[in-house]
N, C-alpha and C positions, 0 to 999 in steps of 0.2 A: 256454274256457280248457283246457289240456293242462298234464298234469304230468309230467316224466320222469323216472322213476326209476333211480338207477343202481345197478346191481347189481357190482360188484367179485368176483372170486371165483378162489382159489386154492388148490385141491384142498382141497372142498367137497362131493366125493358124497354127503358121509351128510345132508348137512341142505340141500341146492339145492332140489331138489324141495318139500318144505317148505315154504321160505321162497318160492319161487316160488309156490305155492298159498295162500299169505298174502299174498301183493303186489295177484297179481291180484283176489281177492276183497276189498279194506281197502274200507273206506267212502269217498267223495271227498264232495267238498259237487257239488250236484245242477247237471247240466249239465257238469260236467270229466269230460273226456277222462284216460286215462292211456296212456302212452308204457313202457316195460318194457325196460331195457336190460343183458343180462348181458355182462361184458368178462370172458370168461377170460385166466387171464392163465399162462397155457400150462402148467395144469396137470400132475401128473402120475397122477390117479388117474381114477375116472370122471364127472369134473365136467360134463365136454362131450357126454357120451352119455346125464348125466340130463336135460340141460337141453335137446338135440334130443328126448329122448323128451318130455321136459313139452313140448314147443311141437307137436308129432307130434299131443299127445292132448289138448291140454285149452288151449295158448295162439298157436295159427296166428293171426298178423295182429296180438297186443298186446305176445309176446315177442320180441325179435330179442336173435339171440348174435352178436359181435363175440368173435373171437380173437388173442392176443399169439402170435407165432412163439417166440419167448422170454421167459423173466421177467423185468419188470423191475419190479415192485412196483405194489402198492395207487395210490398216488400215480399213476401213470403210469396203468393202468387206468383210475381217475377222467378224467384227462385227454382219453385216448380216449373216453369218454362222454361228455364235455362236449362234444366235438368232433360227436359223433354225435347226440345232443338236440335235439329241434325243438320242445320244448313253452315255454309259457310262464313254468315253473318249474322247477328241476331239485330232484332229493332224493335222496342216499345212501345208502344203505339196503346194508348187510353182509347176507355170504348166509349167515350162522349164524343162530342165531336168539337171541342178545342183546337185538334190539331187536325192536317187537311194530308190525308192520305198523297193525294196527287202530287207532291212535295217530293216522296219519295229518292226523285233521278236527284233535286238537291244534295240531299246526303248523301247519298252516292257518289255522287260527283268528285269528292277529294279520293276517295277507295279508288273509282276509274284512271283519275288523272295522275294522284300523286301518291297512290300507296296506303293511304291513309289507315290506320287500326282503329280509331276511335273517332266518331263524328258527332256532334253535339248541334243540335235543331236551337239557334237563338232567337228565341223571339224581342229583342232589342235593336239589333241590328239587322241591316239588309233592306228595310226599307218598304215590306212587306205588310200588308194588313192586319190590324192591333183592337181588338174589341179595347175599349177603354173603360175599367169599372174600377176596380179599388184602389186608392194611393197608399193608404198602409202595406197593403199585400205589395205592391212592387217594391216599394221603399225596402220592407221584409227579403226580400227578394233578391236585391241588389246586398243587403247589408249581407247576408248568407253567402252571398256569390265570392265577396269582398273576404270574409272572412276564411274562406274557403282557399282562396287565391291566395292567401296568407300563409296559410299550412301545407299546400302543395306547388307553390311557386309556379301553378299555371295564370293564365291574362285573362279565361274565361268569362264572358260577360254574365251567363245565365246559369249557373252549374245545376238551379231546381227544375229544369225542363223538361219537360217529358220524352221529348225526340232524344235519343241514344241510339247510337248507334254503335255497335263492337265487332270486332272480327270475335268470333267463336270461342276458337279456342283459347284465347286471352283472357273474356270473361270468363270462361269453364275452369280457368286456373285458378280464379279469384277464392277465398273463402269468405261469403258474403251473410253477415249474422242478422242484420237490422231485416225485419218483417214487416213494417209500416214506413212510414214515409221517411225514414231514416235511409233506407236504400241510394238516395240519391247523394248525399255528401259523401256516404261511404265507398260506394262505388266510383266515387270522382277520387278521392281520395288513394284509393288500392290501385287502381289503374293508374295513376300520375307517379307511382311507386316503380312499374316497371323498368327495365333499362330499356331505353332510345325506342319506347311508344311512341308512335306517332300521331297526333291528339289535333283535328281540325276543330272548326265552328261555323256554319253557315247559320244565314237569316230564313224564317222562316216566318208564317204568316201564325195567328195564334186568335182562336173565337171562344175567348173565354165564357162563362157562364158565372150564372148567381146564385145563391145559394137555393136560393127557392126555384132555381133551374136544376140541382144535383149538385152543386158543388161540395164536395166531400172534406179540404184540408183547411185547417183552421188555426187558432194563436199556440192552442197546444203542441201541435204539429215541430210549427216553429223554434217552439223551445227546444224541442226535444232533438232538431237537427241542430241545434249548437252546440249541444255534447256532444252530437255526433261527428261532427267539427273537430271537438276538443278531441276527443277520444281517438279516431283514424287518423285527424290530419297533422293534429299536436301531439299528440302522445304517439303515434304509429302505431295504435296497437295492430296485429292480424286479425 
């Protein structure tokens, strides 16, 4: 079995490195292959020159870098990596360091045990370590999840999380149009459409950051995933 992991990244120098040296050393369960995919997405600082130097020294043959000519966001990114993945899983994985590589056999865990097609990283439950910074942003958070749950009739606690997890060729089926941060209702959304997906949740631990750390999504964001709400979950559009 192979997992590919996709790395999104948009000027990211201080933490790529990093979280590349956490991707490749996570634990997998015994016999998985791992696949390493960073999409820059035409950065402007030195994202691109750490992530040739990490593949230079320490990942020839498990990282490959794919680059954007220009921005067009997270969403689109992912996209290209989905297009680019050969393994039998794919998993999102942010190149800050919010989320904790080592996690990994988690999500995994329902795929091993009980089949699972889709696994979703909660950072609400599980009982797991929680940087604690903004109350609007969670509130935000929960209210999207909430309304989200409403349109697709899943119980998911946290549906804007970054840990996703898909069996491959499920996502490859999908036609996925949002390029920014819209990906994530929609992709919850198309996937919950399926006949008889099978769709877990584990807890996960989560180190958020501030803005004047990187933090990139913001009130705009927000709105713009409640159409997206409207539009996939309410409306169905494809």
């Amino acid at each position: 079995m192979k997992l590919s992991i996709l790395i999104p990244a948009y000027n990211e120098a201080q933490t790529i490195e990093r979280i590349l040296a956490r991707v490749v050393e996570a634990p997998l369960p015994e016999g998985w292959e791992r696949e390493i995919i960073v999409i820059d997405d035409c950065s402007a600082d030195e994202t691109v020159d750490r992530v040739e130097q990490f593949i230079a020294q320490h990942g020839h043959g498990r990282v490959a870098l794919v680059r954007h000519e220009r921005n067009q966001g997270k969403g689109a990114a992912i996209h290209t990596g989905i297009r680019r993945a050969s393994g039998d899983y794919i998993l999102i994985q942010d190149a800050d360091l919010e989320y904790d590589p080592s996690e990994y056999m988690r999500l995994l865990e329902p795929v091993l045990v009980a089949g699972a097609d889709v696994v979703y990283g909660s950072r609400f439950i599980g009982g797991r370590p929680h940087r604690i910074l903004f109350f609007w942003h969670s509130i935000g958070n929960k209210f999207l999840t909430f309304l989200s749950n409403m349109c697709t009739n899943l119980n998911l606690t946290d549906m804007e999380t970054c840990y996703k997890l898909f069996r491959a060729d499920l996502l490859k089926s999908l036609t996925l149009r949002e390029k920014r941060f819209g990906f994530e209702p929609e992709v919850t959304a198309k996937i919950a459409r399926i006949p008889g997906v099978r769709i877990y949740e584990v807890g996960i631990s989560y180190y958020g950051r501030t803005y004047e750390e990187g933090k990139k999504i913001n009130w705009k964001d927000g709105v713009h995933a409640l159409w997206c709400i409207f539009k996939y979950g309410f409306l169905r559009i494809n």
